[in-house]
Backbone as a printed PyTorch tensor [residue, N CA C, xyz], in Angstrom:
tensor([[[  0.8150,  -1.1930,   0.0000],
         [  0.0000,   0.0000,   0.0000],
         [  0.8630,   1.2640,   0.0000]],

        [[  1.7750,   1.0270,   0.7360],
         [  3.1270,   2.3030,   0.8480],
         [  3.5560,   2.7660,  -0.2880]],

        [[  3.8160,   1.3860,  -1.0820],
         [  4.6420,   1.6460,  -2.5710],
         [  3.7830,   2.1180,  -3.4350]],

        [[  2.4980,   1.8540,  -3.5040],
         [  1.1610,   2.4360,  -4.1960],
         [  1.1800,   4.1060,  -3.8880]],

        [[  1.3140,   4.2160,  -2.4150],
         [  1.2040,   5.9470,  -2.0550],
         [  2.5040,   6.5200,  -2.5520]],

        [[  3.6680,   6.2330,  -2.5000],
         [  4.9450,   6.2760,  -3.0480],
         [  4.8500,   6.5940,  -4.5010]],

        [[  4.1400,   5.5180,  -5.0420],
         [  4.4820,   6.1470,  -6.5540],
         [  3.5050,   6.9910,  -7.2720]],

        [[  2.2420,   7.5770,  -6.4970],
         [  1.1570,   8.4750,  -6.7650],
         [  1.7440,   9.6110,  -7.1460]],

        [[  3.0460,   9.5430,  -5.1800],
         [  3.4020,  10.6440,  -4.8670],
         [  4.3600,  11.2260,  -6.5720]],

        [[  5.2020,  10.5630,  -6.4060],
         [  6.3180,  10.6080,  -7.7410],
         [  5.7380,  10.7700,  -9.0980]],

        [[  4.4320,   9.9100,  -9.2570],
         [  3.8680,  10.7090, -10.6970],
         [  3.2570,  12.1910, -10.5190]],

        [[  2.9950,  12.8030,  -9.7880],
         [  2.3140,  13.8370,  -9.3570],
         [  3.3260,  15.0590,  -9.2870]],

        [[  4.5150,  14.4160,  -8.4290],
         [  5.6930,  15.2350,  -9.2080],
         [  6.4760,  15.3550, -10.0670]],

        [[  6.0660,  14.3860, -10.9890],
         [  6.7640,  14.3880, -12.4700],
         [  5.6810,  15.1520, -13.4170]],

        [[  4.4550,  15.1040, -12.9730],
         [  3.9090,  15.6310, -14.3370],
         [  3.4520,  17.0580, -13.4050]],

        [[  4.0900,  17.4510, -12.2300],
         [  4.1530,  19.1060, -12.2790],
         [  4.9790,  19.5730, -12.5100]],

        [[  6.3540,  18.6370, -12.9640],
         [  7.7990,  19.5410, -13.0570],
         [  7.1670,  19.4530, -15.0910]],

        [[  6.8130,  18.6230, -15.5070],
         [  6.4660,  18.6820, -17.0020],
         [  5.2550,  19.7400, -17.2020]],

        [[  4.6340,  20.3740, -16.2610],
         [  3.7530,  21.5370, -16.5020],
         [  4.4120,  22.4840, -16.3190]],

        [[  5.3070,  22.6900, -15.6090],
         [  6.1230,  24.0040, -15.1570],
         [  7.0180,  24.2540, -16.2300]],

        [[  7.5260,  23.2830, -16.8170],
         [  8.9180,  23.3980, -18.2600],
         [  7.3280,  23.6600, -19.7580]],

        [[  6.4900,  23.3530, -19.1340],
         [  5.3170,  23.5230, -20.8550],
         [  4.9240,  24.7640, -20.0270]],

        [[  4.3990,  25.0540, -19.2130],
         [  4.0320,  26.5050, -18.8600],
         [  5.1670,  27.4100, -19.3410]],

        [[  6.1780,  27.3630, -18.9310],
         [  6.8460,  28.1060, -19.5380],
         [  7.3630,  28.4340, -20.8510]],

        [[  6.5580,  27.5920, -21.5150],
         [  7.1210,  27.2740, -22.9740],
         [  5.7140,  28.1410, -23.4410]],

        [[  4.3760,  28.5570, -22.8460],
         [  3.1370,  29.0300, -23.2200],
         [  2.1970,  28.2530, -23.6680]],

        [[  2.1580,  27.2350, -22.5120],
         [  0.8700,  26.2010, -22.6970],
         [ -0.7830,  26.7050, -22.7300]],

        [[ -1.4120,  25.1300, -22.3750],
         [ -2.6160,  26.2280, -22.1210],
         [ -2.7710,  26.2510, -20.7590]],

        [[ -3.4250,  27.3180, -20.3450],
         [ -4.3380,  27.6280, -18.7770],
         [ -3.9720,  26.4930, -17.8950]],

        [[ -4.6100,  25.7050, -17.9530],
         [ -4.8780,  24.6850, -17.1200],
         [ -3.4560,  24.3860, -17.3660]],

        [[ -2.2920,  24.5090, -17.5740],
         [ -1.0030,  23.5730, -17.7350],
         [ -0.3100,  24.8330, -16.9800]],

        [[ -0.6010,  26.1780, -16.6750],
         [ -0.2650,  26.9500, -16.0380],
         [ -0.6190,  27.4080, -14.7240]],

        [[ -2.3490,  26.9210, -14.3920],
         [ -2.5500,  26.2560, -13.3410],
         [ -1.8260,  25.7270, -12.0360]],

        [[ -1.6330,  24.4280, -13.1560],
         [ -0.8620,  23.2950, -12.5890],
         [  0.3440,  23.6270, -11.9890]],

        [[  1.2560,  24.4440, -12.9990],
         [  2.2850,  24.9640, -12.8620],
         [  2.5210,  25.6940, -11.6490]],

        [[  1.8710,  26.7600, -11.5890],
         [  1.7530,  27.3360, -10.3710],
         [  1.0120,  26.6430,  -9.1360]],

        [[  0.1050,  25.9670,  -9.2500],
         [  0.0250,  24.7700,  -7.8240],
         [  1.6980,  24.4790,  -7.4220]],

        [[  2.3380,  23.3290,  -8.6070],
         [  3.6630,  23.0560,  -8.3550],
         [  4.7590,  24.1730,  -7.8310]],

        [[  4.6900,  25.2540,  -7.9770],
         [  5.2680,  26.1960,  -7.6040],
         [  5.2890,  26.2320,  -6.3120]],

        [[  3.8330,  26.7010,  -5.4270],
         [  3.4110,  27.0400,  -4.1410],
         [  3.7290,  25.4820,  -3.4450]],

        [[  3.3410,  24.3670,  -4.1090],
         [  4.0090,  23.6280,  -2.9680],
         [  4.7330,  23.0990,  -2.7930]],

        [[  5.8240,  23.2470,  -3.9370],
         [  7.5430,  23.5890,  -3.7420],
         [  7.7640,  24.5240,  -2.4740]],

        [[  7.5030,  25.9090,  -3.1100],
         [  7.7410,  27.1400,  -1.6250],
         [  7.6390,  26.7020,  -0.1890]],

        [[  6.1900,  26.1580,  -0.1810],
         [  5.7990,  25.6260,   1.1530],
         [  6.8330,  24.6220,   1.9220]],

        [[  6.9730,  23.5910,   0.9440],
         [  7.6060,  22.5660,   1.6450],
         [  8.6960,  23.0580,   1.6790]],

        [[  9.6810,  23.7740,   0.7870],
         [ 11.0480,  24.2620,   1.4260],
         [ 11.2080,  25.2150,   2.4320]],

        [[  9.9200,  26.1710,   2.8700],
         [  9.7850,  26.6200,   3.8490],
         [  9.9180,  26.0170,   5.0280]],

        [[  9.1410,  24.9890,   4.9770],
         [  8.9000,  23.7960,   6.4880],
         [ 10.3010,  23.2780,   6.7540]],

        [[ 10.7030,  22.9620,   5.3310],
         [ 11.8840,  22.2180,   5.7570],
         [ 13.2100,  23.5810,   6.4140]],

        [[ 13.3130,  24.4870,   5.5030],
         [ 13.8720,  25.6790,   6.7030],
         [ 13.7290,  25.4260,   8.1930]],

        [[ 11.9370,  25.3840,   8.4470],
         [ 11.7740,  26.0100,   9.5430],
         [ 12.3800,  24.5250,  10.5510]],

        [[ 11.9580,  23.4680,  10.1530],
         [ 12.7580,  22.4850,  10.7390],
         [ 14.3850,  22.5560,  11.3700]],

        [[ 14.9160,  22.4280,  10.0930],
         [ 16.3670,  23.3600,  10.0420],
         [ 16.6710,  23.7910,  11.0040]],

        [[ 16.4190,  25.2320,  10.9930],
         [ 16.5670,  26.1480,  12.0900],
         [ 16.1040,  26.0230,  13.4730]],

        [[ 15.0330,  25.0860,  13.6840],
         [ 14.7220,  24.7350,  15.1290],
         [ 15.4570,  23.7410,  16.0500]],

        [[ 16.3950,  22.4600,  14.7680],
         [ 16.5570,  21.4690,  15.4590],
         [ 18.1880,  22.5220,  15.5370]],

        [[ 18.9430,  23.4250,  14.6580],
         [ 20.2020,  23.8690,  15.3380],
         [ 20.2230,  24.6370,  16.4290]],

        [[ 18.8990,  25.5250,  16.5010],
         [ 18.7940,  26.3000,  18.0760],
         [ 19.0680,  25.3280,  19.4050]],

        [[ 18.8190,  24.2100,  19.4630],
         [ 18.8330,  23.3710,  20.7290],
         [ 20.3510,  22.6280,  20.8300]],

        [[ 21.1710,  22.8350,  19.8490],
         [ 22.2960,  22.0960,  19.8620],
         [ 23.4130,  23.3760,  21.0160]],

        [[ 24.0260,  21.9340,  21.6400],
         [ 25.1570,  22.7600,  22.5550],
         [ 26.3540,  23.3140,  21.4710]],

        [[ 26.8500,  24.0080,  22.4570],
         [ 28.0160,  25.2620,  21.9320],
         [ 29.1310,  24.1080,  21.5310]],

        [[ 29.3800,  23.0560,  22.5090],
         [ 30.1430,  21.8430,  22.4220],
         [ 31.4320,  22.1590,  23.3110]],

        [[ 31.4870,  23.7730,  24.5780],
         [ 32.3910,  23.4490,  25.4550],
         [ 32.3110,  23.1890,  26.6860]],

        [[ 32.2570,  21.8730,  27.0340],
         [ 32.4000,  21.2380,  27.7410],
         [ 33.4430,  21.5490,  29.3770]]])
């Protein structure tokens, strides 16, 4: 069932990175749409992953002992 959700995930991001390279080429609407969905939840998730980032180095010691 994992590998089923796994590879949803992976077609879903293959055919928004192929709307984003045809959007930019001057597709139609709906392929620019798409494009921009793929955009925002690119942003998002590299946001989170920042904010992760930055929370788990705030708690780390200086290391002098």
């Amino acid at each position: 069932m994992l590998l089923f959700l796994l590879t949803g995930v992976l077609v879903l991001a293959i055919g928004g990175c192929v709307c984003v390279v045809w959007a930019a080429r001057g597709g139609p609407p709906w392929v620019r749409a798409v494009a921009t969905v793929t955009m925002v939840t690119g942003q998002v998730v590299r946001a989170m992953g920042t904010k992760s980032n930055n929370s788990g180095s705030n708690n780390q010691s200086s290391g002098d002992d």
